[in-house]
C-alpha positions as CSV (number, residue, x, y, z in Angstrom):
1,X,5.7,10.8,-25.2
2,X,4.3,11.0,-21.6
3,X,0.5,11.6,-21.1
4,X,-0.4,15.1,-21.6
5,X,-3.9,16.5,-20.5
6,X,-4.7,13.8,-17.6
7,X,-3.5,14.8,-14.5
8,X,-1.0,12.3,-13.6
9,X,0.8,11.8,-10.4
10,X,2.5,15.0,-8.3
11,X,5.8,14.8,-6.6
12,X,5.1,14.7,-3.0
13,X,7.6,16.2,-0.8
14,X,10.9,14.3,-1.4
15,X,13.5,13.1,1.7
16,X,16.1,15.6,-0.2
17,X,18.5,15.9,1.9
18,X,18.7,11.8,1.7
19,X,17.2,11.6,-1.8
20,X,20.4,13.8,-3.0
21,X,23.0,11.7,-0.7
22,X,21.9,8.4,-1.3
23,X,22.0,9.2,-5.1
24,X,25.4,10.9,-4.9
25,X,26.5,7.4,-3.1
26,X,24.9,5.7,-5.8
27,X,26.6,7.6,-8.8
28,X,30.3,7.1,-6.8
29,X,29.6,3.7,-6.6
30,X,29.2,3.1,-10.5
31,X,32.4,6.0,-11.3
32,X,34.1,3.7,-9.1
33,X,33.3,0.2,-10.5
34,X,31.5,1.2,-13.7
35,X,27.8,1.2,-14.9
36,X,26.2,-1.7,-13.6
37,X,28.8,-3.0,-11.8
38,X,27.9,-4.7,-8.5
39,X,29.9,-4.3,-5.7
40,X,29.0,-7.8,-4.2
41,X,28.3,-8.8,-0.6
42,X,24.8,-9.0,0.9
43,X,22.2,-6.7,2.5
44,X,19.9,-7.8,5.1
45,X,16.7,-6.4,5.8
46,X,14.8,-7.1,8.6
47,X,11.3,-7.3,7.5
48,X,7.8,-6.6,10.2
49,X,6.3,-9.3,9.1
50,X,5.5,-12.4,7.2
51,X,4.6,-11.9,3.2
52,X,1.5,-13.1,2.1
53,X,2.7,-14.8,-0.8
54,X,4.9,-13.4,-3.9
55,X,2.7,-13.7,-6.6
56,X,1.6,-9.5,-7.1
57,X,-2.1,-9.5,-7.7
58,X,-2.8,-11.4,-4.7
59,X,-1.0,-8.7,-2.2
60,X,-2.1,-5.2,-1.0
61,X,0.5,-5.3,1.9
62,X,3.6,-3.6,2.6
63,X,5.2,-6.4,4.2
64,X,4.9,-8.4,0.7
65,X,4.9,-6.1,-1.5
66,X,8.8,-5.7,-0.1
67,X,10.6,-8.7,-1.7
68,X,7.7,-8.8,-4.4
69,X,9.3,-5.0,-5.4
70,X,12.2,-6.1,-6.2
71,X,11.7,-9.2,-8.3
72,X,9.0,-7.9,-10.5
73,X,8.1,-4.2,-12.6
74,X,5.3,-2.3,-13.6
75,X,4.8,-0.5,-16.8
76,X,5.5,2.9,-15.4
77,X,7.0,3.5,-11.8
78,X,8.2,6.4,-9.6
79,X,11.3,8.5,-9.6
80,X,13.3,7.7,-6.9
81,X,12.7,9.4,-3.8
82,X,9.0,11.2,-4.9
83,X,5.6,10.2,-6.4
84,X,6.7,11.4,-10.2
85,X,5.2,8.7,-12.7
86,X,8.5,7.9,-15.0
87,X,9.3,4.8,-17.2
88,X,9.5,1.1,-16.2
89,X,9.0,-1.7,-18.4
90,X,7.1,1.1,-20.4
91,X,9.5,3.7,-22.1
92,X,6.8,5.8,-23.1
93,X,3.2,6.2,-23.2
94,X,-0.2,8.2,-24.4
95,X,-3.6,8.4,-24.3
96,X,-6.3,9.3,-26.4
97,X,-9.0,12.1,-25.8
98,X,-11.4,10.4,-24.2
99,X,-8.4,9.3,-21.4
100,X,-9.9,5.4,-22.1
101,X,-7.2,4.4,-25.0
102,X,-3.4,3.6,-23.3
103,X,-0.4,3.1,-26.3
104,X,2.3,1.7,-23.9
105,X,5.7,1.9,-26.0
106,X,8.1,-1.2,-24.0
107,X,11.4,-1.0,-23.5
108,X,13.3,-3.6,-25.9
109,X,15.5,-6.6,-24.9
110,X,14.0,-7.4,-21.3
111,X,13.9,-10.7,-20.4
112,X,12.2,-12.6,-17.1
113,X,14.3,-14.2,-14.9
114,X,13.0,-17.8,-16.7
115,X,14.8,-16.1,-20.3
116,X,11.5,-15.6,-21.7
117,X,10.7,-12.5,-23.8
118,X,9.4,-9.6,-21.8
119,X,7.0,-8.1,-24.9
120,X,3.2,-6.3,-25.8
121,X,1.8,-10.0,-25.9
122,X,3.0,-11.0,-22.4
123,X,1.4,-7.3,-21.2
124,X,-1.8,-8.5,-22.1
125,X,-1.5,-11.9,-20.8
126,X,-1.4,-10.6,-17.8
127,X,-4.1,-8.2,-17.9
128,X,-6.5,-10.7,-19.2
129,X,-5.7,-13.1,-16.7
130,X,-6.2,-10.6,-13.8
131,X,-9.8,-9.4,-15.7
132,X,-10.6,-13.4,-16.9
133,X,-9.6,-14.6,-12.7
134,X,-11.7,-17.7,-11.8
135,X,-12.8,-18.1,-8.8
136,X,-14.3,-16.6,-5.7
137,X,-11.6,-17.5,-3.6
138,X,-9.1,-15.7,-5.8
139,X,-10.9,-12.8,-6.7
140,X,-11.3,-12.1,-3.1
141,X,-7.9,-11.2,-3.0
142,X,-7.0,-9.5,-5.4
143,X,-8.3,-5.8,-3.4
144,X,-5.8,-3.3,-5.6
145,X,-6.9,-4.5,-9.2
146,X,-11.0,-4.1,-7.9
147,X,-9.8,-0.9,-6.4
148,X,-9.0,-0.1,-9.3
149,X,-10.9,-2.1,-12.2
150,X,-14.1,-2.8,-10.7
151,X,-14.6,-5.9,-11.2
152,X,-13.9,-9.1,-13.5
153,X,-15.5,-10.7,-16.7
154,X,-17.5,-12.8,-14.5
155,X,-18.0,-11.8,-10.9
156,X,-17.4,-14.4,-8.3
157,X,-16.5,-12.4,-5.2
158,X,-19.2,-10.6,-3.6
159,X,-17.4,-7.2,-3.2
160,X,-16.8,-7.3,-7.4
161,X,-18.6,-4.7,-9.1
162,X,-18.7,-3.4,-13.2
163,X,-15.0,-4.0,-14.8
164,X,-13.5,-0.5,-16.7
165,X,-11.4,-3.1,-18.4
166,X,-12.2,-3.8,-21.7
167,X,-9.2,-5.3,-23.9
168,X,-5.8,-5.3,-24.1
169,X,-4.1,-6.0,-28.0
170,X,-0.4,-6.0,-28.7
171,X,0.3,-4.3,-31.9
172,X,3.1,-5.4,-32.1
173,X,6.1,-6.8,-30.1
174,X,6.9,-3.5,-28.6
175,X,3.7,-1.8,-28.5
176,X,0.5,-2.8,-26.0
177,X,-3.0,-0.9,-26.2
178,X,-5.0,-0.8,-23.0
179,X,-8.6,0.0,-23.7
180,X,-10.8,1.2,-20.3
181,X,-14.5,1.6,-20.6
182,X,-14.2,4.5,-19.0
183,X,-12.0,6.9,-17.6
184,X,-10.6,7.0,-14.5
185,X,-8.2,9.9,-12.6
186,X,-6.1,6.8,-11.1
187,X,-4.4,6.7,-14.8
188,X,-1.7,6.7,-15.6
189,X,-0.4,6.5,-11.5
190,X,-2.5,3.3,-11.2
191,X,-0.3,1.6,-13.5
192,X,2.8,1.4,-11.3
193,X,0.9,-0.3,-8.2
194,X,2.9,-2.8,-7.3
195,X,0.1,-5.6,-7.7
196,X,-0.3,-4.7,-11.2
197,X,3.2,-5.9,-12.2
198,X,4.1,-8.0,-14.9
199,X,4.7,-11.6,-14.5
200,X,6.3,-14.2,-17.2
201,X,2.8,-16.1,-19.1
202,X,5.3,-19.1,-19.0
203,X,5.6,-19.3,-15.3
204,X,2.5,-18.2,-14.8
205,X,1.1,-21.4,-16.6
206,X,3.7,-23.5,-15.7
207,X,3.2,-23.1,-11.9
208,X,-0.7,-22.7,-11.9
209,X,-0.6,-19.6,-10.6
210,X,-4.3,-19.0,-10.9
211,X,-5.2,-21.8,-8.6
212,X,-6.5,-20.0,-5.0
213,X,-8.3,-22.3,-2.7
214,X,-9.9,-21.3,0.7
215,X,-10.7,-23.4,3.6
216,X,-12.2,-22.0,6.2
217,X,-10.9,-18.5,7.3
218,X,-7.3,-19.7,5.4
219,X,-6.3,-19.3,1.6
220,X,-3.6,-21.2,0.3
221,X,-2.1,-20.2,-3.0
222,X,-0.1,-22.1,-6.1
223,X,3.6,-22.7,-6.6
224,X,4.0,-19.5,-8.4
225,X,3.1,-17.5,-6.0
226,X,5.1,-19.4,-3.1
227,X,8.5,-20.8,-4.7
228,X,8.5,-20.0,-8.4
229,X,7.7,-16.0,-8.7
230,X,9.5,-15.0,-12.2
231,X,9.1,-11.5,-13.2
232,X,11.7,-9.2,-14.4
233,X,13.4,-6.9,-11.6
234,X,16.8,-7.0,-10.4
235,X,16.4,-9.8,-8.5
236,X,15.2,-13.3,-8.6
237,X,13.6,-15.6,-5.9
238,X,16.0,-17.5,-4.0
239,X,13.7,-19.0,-1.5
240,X,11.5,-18.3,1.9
241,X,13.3,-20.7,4.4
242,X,10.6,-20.6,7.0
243,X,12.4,-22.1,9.8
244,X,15.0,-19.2,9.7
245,X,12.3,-16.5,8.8
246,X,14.7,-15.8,6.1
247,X,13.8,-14.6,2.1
248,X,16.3,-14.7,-0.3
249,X,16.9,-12.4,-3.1
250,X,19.6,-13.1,-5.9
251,X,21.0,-10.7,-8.4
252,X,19.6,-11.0,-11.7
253,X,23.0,-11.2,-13.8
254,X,20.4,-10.2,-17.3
255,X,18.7,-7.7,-15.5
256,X,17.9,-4.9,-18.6
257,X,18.5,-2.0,-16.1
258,X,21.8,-1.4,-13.7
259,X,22.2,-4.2,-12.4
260,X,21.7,-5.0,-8.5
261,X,25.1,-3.6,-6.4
262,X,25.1,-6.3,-3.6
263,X,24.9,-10.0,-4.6
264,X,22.0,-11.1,-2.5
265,X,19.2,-9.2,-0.3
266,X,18.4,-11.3,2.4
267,X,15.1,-10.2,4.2
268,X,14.6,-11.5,7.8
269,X,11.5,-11.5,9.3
270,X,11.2,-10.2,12.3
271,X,8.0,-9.2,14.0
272,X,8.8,-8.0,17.6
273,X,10.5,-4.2,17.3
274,X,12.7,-5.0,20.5
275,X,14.4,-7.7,18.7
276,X,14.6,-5.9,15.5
277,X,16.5,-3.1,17.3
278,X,18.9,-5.7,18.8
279,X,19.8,-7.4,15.8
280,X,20.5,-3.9,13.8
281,X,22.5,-3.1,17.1
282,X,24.2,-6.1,17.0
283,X,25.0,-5.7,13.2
284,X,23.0,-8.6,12.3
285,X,20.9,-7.0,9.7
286,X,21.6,-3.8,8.3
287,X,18.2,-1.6,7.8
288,X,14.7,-2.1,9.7
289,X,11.5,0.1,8.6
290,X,9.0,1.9,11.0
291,X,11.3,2.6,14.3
292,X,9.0,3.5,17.3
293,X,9.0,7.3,17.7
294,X,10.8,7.2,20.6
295,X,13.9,5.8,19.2
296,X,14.2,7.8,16.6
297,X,17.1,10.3,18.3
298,X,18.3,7.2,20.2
299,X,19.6,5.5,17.1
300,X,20.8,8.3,15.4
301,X,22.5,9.5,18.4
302,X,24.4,5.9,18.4
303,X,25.2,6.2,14.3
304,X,22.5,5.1,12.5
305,X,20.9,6.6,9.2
306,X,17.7,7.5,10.1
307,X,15.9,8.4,6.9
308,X,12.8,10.4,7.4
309,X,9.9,10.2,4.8
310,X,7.3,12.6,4.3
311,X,3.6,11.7,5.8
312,X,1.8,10.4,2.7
313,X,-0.7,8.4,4.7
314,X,-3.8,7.8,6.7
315,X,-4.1,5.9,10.0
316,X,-7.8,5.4,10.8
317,X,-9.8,3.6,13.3
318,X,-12.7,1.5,10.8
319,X,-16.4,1.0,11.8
320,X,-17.9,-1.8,10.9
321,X,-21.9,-1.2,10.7
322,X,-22.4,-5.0,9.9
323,X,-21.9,-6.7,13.2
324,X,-23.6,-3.9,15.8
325,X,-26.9,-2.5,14.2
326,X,-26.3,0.4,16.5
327,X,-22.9,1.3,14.5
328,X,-25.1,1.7,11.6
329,X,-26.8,5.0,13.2
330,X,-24.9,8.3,12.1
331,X,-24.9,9.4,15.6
332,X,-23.7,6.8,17.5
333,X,-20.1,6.9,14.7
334,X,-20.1,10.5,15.7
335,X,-20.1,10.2,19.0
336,X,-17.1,7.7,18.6
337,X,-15.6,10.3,16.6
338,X,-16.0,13.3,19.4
339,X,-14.5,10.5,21.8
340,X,-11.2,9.7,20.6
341,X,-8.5,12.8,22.0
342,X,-6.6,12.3,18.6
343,X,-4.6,15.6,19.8
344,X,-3.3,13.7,22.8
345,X,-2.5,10.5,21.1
346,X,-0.5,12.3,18.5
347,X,1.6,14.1,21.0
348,X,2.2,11.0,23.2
349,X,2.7,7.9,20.7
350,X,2.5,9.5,17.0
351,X,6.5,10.3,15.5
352,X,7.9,13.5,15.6
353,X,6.2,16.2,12.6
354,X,2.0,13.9,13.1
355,X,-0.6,15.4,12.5
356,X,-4.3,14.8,13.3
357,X,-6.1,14.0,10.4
358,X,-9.7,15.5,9.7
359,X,-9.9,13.5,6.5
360,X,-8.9,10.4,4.4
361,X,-6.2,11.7,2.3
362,X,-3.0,14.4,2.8
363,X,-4.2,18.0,2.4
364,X,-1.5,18.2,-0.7
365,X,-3.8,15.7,-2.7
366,X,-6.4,17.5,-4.8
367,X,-10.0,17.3,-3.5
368,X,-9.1,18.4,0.1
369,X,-11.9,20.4,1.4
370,X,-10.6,22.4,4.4
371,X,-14.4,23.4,5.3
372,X,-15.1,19.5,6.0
373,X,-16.4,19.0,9.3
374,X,-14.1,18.4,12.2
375,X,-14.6,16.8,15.0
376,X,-12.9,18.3,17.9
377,X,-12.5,16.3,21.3
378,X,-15.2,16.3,23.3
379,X,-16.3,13.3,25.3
380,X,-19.9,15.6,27.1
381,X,-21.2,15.7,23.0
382,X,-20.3,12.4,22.7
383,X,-22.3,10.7,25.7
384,X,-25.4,12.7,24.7
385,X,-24.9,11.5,21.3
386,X,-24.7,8.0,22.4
387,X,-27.6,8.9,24.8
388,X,-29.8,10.3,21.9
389,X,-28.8,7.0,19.6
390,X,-29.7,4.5,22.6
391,X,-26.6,3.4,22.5
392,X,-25.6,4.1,25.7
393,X,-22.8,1.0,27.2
394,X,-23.1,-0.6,24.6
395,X,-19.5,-3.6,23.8
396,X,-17.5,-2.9,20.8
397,X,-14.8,-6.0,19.9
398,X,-12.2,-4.0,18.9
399,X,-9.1,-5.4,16.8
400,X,-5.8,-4.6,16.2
401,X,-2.4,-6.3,15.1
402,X,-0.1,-6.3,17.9
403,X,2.9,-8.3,15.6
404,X,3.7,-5.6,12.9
405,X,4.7,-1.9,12.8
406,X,3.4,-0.2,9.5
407,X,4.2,3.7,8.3
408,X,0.5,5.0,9.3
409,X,0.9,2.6,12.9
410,X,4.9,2.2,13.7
411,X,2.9,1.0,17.4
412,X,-0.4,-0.9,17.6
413,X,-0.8,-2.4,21.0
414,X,-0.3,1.3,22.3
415,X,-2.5,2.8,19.9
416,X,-5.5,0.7,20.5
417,X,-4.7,0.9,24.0
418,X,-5.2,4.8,23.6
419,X,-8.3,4.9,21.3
420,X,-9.9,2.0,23.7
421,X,-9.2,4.3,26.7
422,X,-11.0,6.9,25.1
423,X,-14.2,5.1,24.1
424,X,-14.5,3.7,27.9
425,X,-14.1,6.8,29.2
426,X,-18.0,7.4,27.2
427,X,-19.2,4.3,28.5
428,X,-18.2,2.1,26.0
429,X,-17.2,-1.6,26.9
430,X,-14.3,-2.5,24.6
431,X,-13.3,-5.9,23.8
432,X,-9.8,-5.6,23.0
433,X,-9.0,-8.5,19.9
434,X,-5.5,-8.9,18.9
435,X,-5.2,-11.0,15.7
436,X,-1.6,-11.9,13.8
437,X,-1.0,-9.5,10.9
438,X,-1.6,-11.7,8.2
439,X,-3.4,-14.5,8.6
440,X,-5.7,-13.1,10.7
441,X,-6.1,-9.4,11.3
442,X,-5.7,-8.9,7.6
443,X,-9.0,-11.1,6.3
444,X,-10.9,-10.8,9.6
445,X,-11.3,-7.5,9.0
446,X,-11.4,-7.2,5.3
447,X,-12.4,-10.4,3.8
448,X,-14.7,-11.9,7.0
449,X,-15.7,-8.5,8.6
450,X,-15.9,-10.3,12.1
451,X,-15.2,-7.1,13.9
452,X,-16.8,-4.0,15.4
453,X,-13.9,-1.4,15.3
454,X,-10.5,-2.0,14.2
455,X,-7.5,0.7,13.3
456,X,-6.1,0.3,9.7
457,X,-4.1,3.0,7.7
458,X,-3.0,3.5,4.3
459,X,0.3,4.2,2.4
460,X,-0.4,6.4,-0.4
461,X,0.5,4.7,-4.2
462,X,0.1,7.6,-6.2
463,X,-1.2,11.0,-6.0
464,X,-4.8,11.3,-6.6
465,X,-7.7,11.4,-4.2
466,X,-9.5,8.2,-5.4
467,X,-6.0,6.4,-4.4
468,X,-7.3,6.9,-1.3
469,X,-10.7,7.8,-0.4
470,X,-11.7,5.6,-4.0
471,X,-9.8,2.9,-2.4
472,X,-11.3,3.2,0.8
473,X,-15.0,3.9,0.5
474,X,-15.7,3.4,-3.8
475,X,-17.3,0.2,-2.9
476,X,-18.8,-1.7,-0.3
477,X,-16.3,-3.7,1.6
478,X,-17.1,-6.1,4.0
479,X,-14.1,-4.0,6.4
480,X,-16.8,-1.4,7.0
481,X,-20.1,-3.3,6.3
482,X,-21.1,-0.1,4.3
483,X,-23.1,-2.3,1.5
484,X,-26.0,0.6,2.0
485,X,-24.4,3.7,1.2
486,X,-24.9,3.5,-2.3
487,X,-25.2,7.0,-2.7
488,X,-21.6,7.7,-1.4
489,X,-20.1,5.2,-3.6
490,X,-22.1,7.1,-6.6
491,X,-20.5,10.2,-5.8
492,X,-17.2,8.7,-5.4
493,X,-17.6,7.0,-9.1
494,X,-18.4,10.2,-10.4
495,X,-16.0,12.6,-9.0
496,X,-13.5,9.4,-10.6
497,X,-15.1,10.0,-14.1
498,X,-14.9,13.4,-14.0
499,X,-12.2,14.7,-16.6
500,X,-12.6,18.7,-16.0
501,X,-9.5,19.3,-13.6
502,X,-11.6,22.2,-11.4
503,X,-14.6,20.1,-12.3
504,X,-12.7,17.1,-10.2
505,X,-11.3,19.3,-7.9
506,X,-14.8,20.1,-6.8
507,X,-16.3,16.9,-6.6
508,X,-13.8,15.1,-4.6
509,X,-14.5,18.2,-2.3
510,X,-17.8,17.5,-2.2
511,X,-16.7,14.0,-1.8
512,X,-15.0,14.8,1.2
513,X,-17.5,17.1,3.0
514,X,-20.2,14.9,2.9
515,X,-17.9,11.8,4.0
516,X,-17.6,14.0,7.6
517,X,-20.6,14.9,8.0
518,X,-23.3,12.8,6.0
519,X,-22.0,9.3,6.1
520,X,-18.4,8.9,8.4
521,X,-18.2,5.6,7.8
522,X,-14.4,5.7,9.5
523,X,-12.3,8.1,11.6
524,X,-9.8,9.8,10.6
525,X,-6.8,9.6,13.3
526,X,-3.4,11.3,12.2
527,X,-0.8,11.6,9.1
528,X,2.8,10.2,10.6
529,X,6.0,10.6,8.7
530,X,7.1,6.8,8.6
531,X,11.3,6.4,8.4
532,X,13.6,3.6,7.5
533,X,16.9,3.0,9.5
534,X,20.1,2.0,7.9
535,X,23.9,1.0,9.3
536,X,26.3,3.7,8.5
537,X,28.0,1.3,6.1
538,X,24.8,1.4,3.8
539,X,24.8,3.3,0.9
540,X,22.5,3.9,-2.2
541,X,19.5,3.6,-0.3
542,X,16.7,5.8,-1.5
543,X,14.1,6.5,1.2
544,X,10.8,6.4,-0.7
545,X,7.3,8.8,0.4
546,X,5.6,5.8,-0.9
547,X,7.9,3.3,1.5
548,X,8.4,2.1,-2.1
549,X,12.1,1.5,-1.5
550,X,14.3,-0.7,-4.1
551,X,17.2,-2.4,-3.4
552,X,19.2,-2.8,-6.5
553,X,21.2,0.5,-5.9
554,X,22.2,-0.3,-2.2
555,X,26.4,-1.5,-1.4
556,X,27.4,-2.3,1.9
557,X,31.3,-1.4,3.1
558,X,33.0,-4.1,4.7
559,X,33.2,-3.7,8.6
């Protein structure tokens, strides 16, 4: 059975009128052709940007975590079209009392895509081998399992802190025991993050996947994780042809599931939106995510599926207290706080149904506090502010990644074009620094923390506060150069332990309160519903609230 007692993930608000279409499409599709049946043909996607790589654990991206999805599974995952923890490569599951003791019971007869035998001793494989990583290098990048786990059996990476992992033993071939050292309230919604998938050992091995080296500001990772991914989704890895931007996705013809409808995904990468609008104009891809607000009606006006997902998500500007001593007094992030008209720039650039956000997570996520200080517009308070802190003109470098559109940020360049406006107007000099998404933005900011002020936002993975304000602030991170405020990251840790459900409830408010008004270590901006676009002869496609879309039930008509 399902864990009982834990609270595990809530259903946010699902696209329903979609949801319900795209699945009635869906179920036609298989009366039509039977069960499983693929209707052949191929989709293309037109991606934002390049992937990192394709190996799981090394990713905390959308833009990989796309193709990634769809070759490889987590233990549990999400019903399609909300947050709802269901099956994956886990049929079942419990817990024990204490929350620290996982029994995962695995779905039989699953195979990865090299024919090896998807079973409780490959589970653990992998989970040793992400707590047992070598390597600074390598351990530096995997940000979603220290989110989550802490840290390894022997730190390397200077952001690593105290592993909850413990062990992992297969009981047998079809059952795997997780054992934490302590609880956590990510559990179970943690387990379907996309970077904790499940890879084959074999390939693993084989291709050295372990092996991350870094030179300079670059890291460059092993043949798994560039042309040899196996896991054991409905599609297998048919190659990143870099001269045509173009990833290949095959059906997997063993896949243990339904298998994938359309013969091949092909996902085109294509980072300016103008030219991503053509090409889905011109019928040359079928689907791009995160259309600017403004084209929203445009494009469905002209006969495009414009699926709307709900705002599970965070856009904030980050303050780095590392660089600027001055960013390091209370006041002076206050006064950049009281600068920014977040009103205005959600009316003028945010998509339809923003809101301004007056803290890191949704107000549907438990641990809300609607008494949290706000902080209203108001550029006087914040020049006195700056005045009292001696901070008066002082130069901020300011990044941003003009080359993508994400859920929380569907428009960069005009974004930071806004927020730098506003800061100026309070006699702060901004130093405008636009960096590629990865490859630069990505580990400037959150591996090198070369920066003053940059604007970053967050997808939601499950629902539970500490998936994002745990994520964001648990642990000093060289994004915010917060390595002092040890005392928030002990309140965070415990409002995480804390098992009593009102008993949580009231420590991630606390949590939140004194994150405004004690130690605002970033700004909250706004919450933007994020939607996918889709020709009219796309069907199947299930808009997720976690932009956690899978491929294998889309067809495409003929023309």
């Amino acid at each position: 059975m399902q864990a009982r007692g834990l609270r595990s993930a809530i259903a946010v608000a699902a696209v329903a009128v979609m949801a319900a279409g795209a699945a009635g499409c869906a179920a036609s599709d298989r009366e039509e052709g039977g069960e499983g049946t693929a209707s052949g043909g191929t989709f293309i996607f037109a991606g934002a940007g390049d992937p990192k790589n394709f190996d799981p654990i090394f990713n905390d991206d959308g833009e990989s975590f796309r193709p990634v999805r769809q070759m490889f599974e987590t233990l549990v995952t999400h019903k399609p079209g909300t947050a709802d923890v269901v099956g994956g490569l886990a049929e079942s599951w419990e817990h024990d009392a204490s929350g620290k003791v996982w029994t995962f019971k695995l779905r039989k007869n699953v195979k990865f895509h090299d024919g090896t035998a998807f079973n409780a001793a490959a589970v653990c494989y992998n989970f040793d081998r992400w707590y047992n990583m070598k390597g600074a290098a390598a351990q530096s990048q995997m940000l979603y399992y220290q989110d989550v786990f802490g840290g390894f059996a022997t730190n390397e990476a200077e952001t690593a802190g105290k592993s909850i992992y413990d062990k992992c033993e297969a009981k047998d071939e079809g059952t795997a025991v997780v054992s934490l050292n302590t609880y956590k309230g990510a559990f179970p919604g943690a387990f379907a993050l996309t970077s904790l998938s499940i890879a084959s050992p074999e390939a693993l091995k084989k291709y050295d996947a372990d092996k991350v080296t870094q030179s300079g500001d670059s890291f460059e990772y092993s043949a798994f994780a560039n042309t040899n991914p196996v896991g054991t989704g409905p599609f297998t890895f048919g190659g990143w042809d870099k001269a045509k931007n173009e990833i290949t996705l095959n059906r997997y013809a063993d896949y243990w599931g339904d298998k994938a409808k359309v013969d091949k995904v092909i996902i085109k990468v294509i980072k300016d939106e103008t030219t991503r609008k053509q090409e889905l104009r011109a019928g040359t891809v079928q689907g791009i995510d995160f259309p600017a607000p403004a084209d929203r009606k445009a494009l469905e006006t002209e006969g495009f599926q414009v699926l709307n997902r709900p705002a599970f998500n965070i856009l904030y500007l980050g303050i780095n207290q590392k660089n600027n001593p001055k960013l390091a007094d209370l006041r002076v992030r206050q006064a950049l706080a009281y600068a920014l008209n977040r009103e205005q720039l959600v009316q003028t650039k945010a998509p339809g149904g923003s809101s301004v956000a007056s803290q890191f997570l949704p107000d549907t996520v438990l641990g809300y506090a609607p008494d949290a200080q706000k902080y209203e517009f108001n550029p006087d308070k914040a020049k006195q502010l700056l005045k009292d802190a001696g901070a008066e003109g002082m130069t901020l470098n300011f990044y941003y990644p003009p080359d993508v559109s994400r859920p929380y940020m569907p428009n960069p360049q005009e974004i930071f074009t806004v927020l730098a406006n506003d800061l100026q107007a309070v006699g702060i000099k901004v130093n405008g620094v636009p960096r590629p998404w990865n490859g630069g933005f990505k580990d400037d900011v959150q591996q090198f923390g070369k920066h003053d002020l940059h604007i970053l936002g967050w997808t939601g993975d499950y629902n539970d506060p500490g998936n994002f304000v745990g994520t964001f602030f648990g642990r000093a991170k060289p994004e915010f150069g917060d390595e002092k405020m040890t005392d928030m990251f002990a309140a965070i840790t415990a409002a995480d332990a804390t098992v009593d459900e009102a008993g949580k409830k009231a420590a991630w408010e606390q949590v939140n309160r004194d994150i405004a008004s004690k130690w605002l270590p970033a700004i909250p901006v706004w919450h933007a519903p994020p939607a996918i676009v889709v020709t009219k002869d796309v069907k199947g496609l299930v808009a997720s609230p976690l932009t956690a879309e899978e491929f294998n039930t889309v067809t495409v008509s003929a023309s």
